[in-house]
C-alpha positions as CSV (number, residue, x, y, z in Angstrom):
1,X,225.7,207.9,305.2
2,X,225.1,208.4,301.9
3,X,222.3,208.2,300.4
4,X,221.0,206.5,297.1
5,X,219.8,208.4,294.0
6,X,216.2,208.7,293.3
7,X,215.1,208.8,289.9
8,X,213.0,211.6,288.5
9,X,209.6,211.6,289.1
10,X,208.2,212.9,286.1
11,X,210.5,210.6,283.6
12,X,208.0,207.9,281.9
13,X,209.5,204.4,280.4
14,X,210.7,204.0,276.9
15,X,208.6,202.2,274.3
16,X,209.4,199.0,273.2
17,X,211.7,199.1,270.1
18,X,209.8,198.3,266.5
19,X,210.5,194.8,264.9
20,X,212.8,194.9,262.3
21,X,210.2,193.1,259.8
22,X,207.4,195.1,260.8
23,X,206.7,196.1,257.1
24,X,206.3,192.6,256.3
25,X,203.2,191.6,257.9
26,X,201.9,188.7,255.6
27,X,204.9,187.0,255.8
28,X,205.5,187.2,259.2
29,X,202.1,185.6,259.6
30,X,202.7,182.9,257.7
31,X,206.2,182.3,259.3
32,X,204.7,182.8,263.2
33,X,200.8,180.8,262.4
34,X,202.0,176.8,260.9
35,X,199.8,174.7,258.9
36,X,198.8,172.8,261.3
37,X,195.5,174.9,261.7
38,X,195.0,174.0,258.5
39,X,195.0,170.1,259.3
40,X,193.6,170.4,262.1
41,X,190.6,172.1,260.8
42,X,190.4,169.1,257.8
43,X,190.9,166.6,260.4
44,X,187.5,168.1,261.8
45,X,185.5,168.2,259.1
46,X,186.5,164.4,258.0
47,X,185.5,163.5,261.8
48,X,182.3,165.3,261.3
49,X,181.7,163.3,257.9
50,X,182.4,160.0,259.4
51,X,185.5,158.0,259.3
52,X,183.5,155.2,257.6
53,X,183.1,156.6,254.4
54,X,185.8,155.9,251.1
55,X,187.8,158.4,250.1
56,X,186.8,161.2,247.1
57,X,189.2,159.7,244.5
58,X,187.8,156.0,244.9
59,X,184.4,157.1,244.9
60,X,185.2,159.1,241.7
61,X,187.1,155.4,240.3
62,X,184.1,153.2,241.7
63,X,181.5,155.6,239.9
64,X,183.1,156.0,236.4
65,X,183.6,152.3,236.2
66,X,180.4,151.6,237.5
67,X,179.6,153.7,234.2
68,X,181.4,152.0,231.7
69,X,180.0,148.8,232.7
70,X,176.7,150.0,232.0
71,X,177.7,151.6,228.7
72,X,179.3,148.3,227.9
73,X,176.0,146.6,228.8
74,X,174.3,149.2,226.6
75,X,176.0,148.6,223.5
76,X,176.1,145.0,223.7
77,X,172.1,144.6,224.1
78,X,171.8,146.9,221.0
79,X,174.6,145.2,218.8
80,X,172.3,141.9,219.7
81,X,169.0,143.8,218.8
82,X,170.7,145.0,215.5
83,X,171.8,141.1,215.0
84,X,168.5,140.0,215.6
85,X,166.3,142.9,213.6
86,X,168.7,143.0,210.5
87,X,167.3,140.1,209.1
88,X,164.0,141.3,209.3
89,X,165.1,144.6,207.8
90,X,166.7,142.8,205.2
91,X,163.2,140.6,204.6
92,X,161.3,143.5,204.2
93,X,163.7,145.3,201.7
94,X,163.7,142.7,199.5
95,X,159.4,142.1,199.6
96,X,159.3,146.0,198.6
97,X,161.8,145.8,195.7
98,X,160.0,142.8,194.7
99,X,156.4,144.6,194.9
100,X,158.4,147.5,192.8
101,X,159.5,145.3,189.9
102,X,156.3,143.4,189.8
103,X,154.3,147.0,189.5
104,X,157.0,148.2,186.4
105,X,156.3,144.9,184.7
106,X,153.1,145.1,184.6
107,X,152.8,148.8,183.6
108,X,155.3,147.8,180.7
109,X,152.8,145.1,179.9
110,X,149.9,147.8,180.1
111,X,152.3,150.1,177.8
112,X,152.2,147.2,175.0
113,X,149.0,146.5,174.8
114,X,147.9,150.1,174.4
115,X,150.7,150.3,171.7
116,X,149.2,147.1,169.8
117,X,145.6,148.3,170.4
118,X,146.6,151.7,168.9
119,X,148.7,150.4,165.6
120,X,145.4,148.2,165.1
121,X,142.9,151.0,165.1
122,X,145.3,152.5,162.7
123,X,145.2,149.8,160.5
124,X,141.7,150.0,160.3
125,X,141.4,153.8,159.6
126,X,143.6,152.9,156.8
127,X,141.8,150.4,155.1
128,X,138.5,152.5,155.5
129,X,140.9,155.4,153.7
130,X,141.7,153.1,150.9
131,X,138.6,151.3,150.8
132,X,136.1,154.3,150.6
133,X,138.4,156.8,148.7
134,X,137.2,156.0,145.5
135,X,139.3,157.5,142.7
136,X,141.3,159.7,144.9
137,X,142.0,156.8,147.5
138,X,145.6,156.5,147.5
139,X,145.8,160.7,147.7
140,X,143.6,160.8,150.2
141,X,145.6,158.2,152.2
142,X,148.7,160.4,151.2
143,X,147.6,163.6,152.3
144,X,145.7,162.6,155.4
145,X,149.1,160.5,156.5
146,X,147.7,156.9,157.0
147,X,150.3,154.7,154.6
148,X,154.4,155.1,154.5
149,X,155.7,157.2,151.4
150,X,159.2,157.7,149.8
151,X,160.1,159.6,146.8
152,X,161.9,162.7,145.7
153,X,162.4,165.7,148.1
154,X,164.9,167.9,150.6
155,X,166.7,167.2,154.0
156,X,166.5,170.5,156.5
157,X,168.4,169.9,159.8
158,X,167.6,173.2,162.1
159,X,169.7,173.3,165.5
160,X,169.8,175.5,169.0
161,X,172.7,177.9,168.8
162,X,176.2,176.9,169.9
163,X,176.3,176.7,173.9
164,X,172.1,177.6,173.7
165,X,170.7,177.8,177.3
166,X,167.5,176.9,178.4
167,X,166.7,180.3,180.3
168,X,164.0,182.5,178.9
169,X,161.1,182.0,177.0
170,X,158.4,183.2,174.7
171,X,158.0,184.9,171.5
172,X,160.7,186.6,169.5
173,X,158.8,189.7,169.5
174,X,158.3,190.2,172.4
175,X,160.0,193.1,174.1
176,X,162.3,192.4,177.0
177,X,162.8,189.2,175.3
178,X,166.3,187.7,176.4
179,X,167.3,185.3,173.3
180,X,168.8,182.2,174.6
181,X,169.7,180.3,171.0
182,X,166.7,177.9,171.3
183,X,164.6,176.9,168.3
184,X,161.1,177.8,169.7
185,X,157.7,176.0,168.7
186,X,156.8,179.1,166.8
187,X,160.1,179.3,164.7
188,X,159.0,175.5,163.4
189,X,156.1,176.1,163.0
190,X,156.5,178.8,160.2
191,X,159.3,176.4,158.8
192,X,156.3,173.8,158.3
193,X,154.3,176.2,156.9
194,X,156.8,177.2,154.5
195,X,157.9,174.1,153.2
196,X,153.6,173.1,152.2
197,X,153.6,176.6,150.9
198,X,156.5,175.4,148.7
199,X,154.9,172.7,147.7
200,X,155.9,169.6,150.1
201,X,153.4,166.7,149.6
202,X,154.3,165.3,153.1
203,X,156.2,166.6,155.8
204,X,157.5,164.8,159.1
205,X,160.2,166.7,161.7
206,X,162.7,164.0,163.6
207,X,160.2,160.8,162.6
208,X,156.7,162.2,163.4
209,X,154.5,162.6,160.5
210,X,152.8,165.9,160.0
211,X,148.8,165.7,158.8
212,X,146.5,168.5,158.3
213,X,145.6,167.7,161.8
214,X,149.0,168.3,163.4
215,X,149.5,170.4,166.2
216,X,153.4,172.0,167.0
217,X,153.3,173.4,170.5
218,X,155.5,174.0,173.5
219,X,156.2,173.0,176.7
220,X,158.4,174.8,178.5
221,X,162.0,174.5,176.5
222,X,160.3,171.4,174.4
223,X,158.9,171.2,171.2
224,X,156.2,169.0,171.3
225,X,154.2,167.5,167.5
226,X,151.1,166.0,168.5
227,X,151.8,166.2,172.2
228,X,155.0,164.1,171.5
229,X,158.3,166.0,172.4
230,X,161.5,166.6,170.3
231,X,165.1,166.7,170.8
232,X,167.4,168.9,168.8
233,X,169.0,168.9,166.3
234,X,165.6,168.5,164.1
235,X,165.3,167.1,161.2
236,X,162.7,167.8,158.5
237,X,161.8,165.6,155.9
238,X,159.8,166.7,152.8
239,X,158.9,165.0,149.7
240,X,158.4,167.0,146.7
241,X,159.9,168.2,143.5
242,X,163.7,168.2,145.1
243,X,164.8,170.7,142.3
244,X,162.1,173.4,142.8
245,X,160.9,172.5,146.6
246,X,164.0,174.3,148.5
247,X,164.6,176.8,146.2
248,X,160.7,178.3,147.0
249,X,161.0,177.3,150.5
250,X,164.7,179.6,150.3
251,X,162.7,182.3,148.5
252,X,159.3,182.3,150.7
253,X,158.9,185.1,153.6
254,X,159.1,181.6,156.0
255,X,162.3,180.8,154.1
256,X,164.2,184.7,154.8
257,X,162.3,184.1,158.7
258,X,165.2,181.3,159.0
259,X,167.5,183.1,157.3
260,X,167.2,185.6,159.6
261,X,167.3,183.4,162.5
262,X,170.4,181.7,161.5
263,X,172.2,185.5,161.5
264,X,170.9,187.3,164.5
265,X,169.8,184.1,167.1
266,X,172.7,182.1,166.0
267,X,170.4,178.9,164.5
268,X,172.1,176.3,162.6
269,X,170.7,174.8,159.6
270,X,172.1,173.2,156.5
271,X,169.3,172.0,153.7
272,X,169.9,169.5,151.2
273,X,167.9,168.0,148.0
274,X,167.5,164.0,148.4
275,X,166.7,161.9,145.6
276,X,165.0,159.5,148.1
277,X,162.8,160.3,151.9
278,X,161.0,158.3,153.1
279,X,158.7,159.2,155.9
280,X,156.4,157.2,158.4
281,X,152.5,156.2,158.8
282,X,151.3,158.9,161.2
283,X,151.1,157.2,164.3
284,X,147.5,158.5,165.7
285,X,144.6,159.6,162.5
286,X,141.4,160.7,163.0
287,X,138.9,160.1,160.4
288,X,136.1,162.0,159.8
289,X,133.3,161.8,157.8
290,X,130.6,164.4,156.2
291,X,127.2,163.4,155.2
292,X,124.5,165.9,153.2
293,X,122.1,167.2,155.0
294,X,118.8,167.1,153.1
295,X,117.0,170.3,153.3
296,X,113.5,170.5,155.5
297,X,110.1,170.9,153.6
298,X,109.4,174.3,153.3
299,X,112.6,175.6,153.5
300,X,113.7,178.3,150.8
């Protein structure tokens, strides 16, 4: 009898032999787990929510048109307000334009009356010229400004330089002095000086009569005569001898100041002799008078 063949006692068994996609781990997870975890585990947490409720996406509709009815409600109460208040805006406007116009009218009427009030006292200062000037009435009136005279004399028309700015300021001599081209207060004034040092028995610059009184200033850029501004180009009247009155005023230091003017600043000025000016009343006098003063007893 023969007997059967034992195995050895020592052998062990073989391992298992490796998968063939065991280096592809992740996607032999996806291929060996399905989805249906997944829904399963969405399934849940709906259940847990309640199976009542509307989904997401109609919620989301149901809210954004609950939203655009109430913007539409929104802007149709303000277009009615608007209606409603533009009337009343309107109303208003109209009362303050009207409150503005009836304020300007009545300054211009305030503006005329002072005008008529001041060419009256005028008139009066001129008849008490006339009337108590005695001989030399009709000079005093002349050289004091109060009547109108024409006669014999020259033109001067001064001007700012060609493109003159109005940046800068102050006198000529000054050092640091940027010259901008403008005529300044100063400059006229020794061209008024000039032309009575010449000989000129009247004198008025772009209308406004000069007196003895007269005052050429500045303010700012402007030239102001008696507080009343002028606007270039300027033009001086003078009545006197037109023969002899711009040749001395040519000649005279005042005369060369010009000159000089017109070839280092740039000023324009052409002067002409006219057989006719005539120049105005001065708008504003001031009469003085003077009275002896008799001497106290006892005084040497």
């Amino acid at each position: 009898m023969c007997g059967m063949s034992q195995p050895p006692k020592n052998r062990t068994s073989a391992p298992p032999p490796a998968r063939p996609d065991a280096s592809m781990s992740l996607l032999t997870h996806v291929m060996d787990h399905s989805l249906d975890e997944g829904y399963a585990e969405a399934s849940a947490r709906r259940a847990a929510e309640g199976t009542s409720g509307l989904p997401r996406s109609l919620k989301a509709k149901l809210g954004l048109a609950a939203g655009l009815v109430l913007a539409a409600m929104v802007v149709t109460l303000g277009a009615a307000e608007a209606r409603v208040s533009a009337p009343v805006l309107a109303k208003e406007r109209q009362e303050l334009i009207n409150r503005v116009d009836a304020a300007d009218g009545h300054a211009n009427d305030l503006e005329k009356d002072i005008d008529t009030l001041r060419e009256d006292v005028a008139e009066r200062q001129r008849a008490a010229l006339r009337q108590h000037g005695g001989d030399q009435g009709q000079l005093v009136a002349l050289l004091s400004g109060a009547t109108e005279v024409r006669g014999p004399g020259i033109k001067l028309f001064v001007d700012d330089a060609k493109g003159a700015t109005a940046e800068g300021g102050g006198p000529r001599e000054n050092s640091g002095f940027s010259d901008t081209g403008r005529l300044r207060d100063r400059d006229m004034q020794r061209i008024v000086n000039g032309l009575w040092q010449s000989g000129a028995e009247a004198v008025s610059i772009n209308g406004q009569r000069l007196t003895a009184l007269s005052a050429i200033r500045a303010a700012g850029d402007a030239i102001l005569v008696d507080n009343r501004p002028l606007v270039p180009p300027y033009e001086v009247l003078a009545v006197g001898d037109k023969d002899k009155l711009g040749t001395a005023f040519q000649d005279s230091a005042d005369g060369q100041y010009l000159h000089v003017l017109q070839e280092s600043y740039g000023i324009r000025s052409t002067l002409s002799a006219e057989d006719e000016v005539r120049l105005p009343a001065a708008s504003s006098l001031t009469v003085r008078t003077a009275t002896a003063v008799e001497p106290k007893k006892g005084a040497s």
